[in-house]
N, C-alpha and C positions, 0 to 999 in steps of 0.2 A: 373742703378737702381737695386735695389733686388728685391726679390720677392713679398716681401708685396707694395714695392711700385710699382713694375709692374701692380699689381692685382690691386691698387688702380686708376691707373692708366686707366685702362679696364674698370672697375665698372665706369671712370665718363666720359667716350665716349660710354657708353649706353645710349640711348635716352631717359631720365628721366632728371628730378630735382635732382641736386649732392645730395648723399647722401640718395635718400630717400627711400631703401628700409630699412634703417637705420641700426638697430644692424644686421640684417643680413649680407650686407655688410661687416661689421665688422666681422663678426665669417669667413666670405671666406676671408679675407685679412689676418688674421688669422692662417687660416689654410693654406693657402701660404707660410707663414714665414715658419711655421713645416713641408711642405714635399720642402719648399726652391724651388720652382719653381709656377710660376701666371699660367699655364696650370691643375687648381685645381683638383684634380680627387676622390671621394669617394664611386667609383661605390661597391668595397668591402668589407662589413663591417660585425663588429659581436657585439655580449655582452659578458662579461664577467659576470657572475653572481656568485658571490662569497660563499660560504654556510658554515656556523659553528652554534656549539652552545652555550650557555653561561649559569652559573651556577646559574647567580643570579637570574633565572626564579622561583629556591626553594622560593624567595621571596616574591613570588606571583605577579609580574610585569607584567606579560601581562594576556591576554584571552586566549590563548590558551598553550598547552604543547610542549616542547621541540618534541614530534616525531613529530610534522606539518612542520618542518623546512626536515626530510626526504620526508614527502611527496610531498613537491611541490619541492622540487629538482628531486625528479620521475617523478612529471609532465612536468618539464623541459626540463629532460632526454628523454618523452616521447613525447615532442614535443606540451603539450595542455595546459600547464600553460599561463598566463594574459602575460606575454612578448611573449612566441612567437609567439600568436594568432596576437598581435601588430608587431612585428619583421616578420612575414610574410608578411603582411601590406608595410609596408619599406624596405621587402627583406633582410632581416638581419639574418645573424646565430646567433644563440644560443647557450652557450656552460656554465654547469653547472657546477663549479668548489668547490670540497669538499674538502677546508680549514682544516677544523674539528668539522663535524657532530659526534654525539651522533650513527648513525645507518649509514653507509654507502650506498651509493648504486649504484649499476651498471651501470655501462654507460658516470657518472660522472671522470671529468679530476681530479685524484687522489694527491692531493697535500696536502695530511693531516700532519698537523703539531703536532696533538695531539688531545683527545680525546673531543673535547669541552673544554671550560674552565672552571679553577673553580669560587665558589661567589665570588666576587669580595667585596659583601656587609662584606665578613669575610676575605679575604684573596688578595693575587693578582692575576689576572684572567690569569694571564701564566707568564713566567719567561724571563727575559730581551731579553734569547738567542732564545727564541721561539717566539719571537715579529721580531729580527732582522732575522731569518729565514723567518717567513713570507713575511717579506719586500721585501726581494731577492726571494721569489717565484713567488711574482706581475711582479718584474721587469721581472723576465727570462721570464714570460708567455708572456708578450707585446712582447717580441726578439721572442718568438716560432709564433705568431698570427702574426708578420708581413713578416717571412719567409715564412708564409701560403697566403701571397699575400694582406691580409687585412690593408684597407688606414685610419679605421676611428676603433675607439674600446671605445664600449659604457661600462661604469660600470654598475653591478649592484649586489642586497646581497638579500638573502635569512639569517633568523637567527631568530629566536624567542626568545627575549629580548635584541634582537640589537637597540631599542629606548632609551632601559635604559644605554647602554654603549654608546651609539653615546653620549648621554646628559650631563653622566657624565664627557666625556671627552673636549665635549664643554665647561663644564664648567670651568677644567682644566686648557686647553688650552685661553679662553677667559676671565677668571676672573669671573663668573656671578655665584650664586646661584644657586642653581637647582631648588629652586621658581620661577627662573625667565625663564628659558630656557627647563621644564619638561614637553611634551604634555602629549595626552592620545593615543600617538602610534597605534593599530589596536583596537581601540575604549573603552578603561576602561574605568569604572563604577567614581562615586566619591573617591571610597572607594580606589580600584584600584590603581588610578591616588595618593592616599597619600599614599599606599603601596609604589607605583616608586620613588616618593620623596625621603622618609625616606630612601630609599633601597642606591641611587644616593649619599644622606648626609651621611651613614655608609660609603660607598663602598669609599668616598672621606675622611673621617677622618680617617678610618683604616689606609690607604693605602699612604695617601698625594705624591698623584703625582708629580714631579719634574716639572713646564711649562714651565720651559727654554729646558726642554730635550724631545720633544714631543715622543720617544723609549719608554723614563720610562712613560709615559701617557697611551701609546698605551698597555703597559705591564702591567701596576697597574690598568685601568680601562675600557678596551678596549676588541676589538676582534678580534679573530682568518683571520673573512672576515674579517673585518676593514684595518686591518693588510695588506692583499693581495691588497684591491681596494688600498691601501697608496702604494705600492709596482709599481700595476699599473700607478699609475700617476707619478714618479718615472723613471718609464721603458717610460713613454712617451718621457721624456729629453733624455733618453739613446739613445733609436732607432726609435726618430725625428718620434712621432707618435701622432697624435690630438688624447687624449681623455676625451670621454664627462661626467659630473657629472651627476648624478642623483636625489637623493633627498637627505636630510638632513643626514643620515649616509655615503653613498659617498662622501659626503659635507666635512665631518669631515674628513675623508681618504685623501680628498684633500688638507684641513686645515694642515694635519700632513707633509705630502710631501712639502707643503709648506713650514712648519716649517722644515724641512730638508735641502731642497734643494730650495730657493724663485726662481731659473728660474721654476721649473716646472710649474710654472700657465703661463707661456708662451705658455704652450702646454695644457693647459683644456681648456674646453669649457662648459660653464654653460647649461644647459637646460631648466629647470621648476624650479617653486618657490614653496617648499616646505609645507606643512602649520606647520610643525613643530615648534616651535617658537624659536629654536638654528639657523633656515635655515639663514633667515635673517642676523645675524648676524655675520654667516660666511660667506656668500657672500658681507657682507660689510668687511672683514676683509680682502677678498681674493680679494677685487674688481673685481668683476664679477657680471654682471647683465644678468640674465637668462631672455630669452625672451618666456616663456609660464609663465603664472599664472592662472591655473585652479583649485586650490586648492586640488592639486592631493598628495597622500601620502601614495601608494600601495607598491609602492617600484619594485622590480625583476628586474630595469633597464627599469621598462615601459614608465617612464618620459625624461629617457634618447633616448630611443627609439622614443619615439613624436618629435622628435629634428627633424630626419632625413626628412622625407617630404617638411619641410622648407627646409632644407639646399638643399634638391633637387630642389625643387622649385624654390631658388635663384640662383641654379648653371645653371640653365637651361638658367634664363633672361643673367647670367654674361657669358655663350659661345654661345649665340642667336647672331643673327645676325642683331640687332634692335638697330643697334648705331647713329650717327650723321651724320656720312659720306654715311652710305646707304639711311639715310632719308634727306640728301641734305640739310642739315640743321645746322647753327652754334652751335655750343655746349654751355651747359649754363656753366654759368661761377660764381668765387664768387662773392657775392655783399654785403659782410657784409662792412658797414662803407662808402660806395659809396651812395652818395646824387643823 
């Protein structure tokens, strides 16, 4: 047997009804396959939390300004932002990684590709070669974070006007409108919300992204983080590492990866259900069904990070000692189609 089927194996001489702590199972058989051994282990784990900025903000697309993207990369840095407060919680490091922010700042893992990017509503938000740079910065970083002993490597983006590039390139990539796929991100107004639209519909007709070449997507209508989380899931095929999505712009990052390379969703794992209204339909496209639905949409990898508990949780019942044979008892067995 291999490892996923060893694991599957394990899970149904636990003393339950086969199958039934359901997708959980499933994400530890899973995660078997990618460290290729049923003795699961994700005691060390971190986030990647990706940071850039993006030009098309001049558009007026979100609430707030391009400098809130430094600050809570500070708060990151500084250990008191909404993930680590959660990632404490789970035991999880934190590690703030500046793509390419507008302001730099100290402390952050240095990986700047360039200066934020530009509108995308007027121009292309970076150039082919600074997309396939990023790529390969995701990747190396997953090879750096698993030399550092880490089994499990959660995504996650910092970026202010990362709703309007995640969307547009959902729609790129998926065929759909930007009517049909354009939330209200960290909460716009009416007015707002047809700013993002109209912004999405320029930044898509200037530019008309290639969707057989998801590179020239990430490059004509994309981001800097985007870029690195697509990079990250990527480096998970490389160096045999589960890593988890988080909300609807990691979604996308996975999407792209996907479109690169289709074994890498061998190695993701879904987390939460978005309430973006792109989430959905990349998670049907990547088949992947995320087992939280809280209607969470903060973003920093905090939904990635809600993961972890379950998965502790289930790892606890799958190496417990609560099986068939210590409870003396026949194992249930299938009975679909049995009269």
């Amino acid at each position: 047997m291999n490892a996923r089927e060893q694991a599957q194996w394990k899970w149904d001489h636990v003393a339950k009804p086969l199958h039934a702590l359901g997708l959980l199972e499933e994400l530890i058989v899973k995660i078997a396959g990618i460290q290729e051994t049923a003795d699961v282990r994700i005691d060390k784990r971190c986030a990647l939390v990706f940071c850039a900025d993006h030009g098309v903000v001049a558009e007026g697309v979100s609430q707030s300004g391009s400098e809130v993207t430094a600050l809570v990369a500070q708060s990151i840095v500084e250990g008191t932002a909404n993930v680590n407060l959660m990632a404490g919680s789970a035991n999880a490091d934190v590690y703030a990684v500046d793509m390419g922010m507008l302001n730099p700042v100290y402390g952050t893992l240095d990986r700047r590709i360039a200066t934020g990017t530009a509108n995308m509503a007027k121009q292309t938000a970076m150039t082919y070669e600074q997309a396939q740079r990023a790529l390969q910065t995701g990747i190396d970083l997953v090879g750096e974070m698993k030399e550092k002993g880490y089994q499990i490597i959660l995504t996650g983006e910092m970026g202010i006007g990362n709703t309007t590039a995640s969307t547009a390139m959902s729609c790129a990539l998926l065929g759909f409108a930007p009517e049909e796929l354009t939330g209200r991100g960290a909460g716009l107004s009416d007015e707002g919300l047809l700013r993002k639209k109209n912004a999405i519909e320029r930044a898509l007709s200037v530019n008309m992204p290639d969707s057989n070449d998801p590179v020239d997507v990430l490059a004509k209508v994309g981001g800097l983080e985007i870029a690195g989380m697509a990079g990250a899931f990527l480096g998970g095929v490389k160096h045999s590492v589960p890593i988890v999505i988080d909300g609807v712009i990691s979604a996308v990052s996975a999407l792209v990866a996907a479109r690169i390379c289709p074994k890498a969703k061998d190695f993701m794992l879904p987390s939460h259900m978005s309430r973006e209204p792109a989430a959905l339909r990349i998670m049907d496209e990547l088949n992947l069904n995320p087992i939280i639905h809280a209607n969470m949409a903060l973003g920093e990898g905090t939904g990635a990070v809600a993961l972890l508990p379950l998965l502790d949780m289930a790892l606890r019942v799958y190496h417990g000692l609560h099986t068939f044979d210590d409870l003396g008892m026949d194992a249930y067995t299938p009975q679909e189609g049995k009269k």
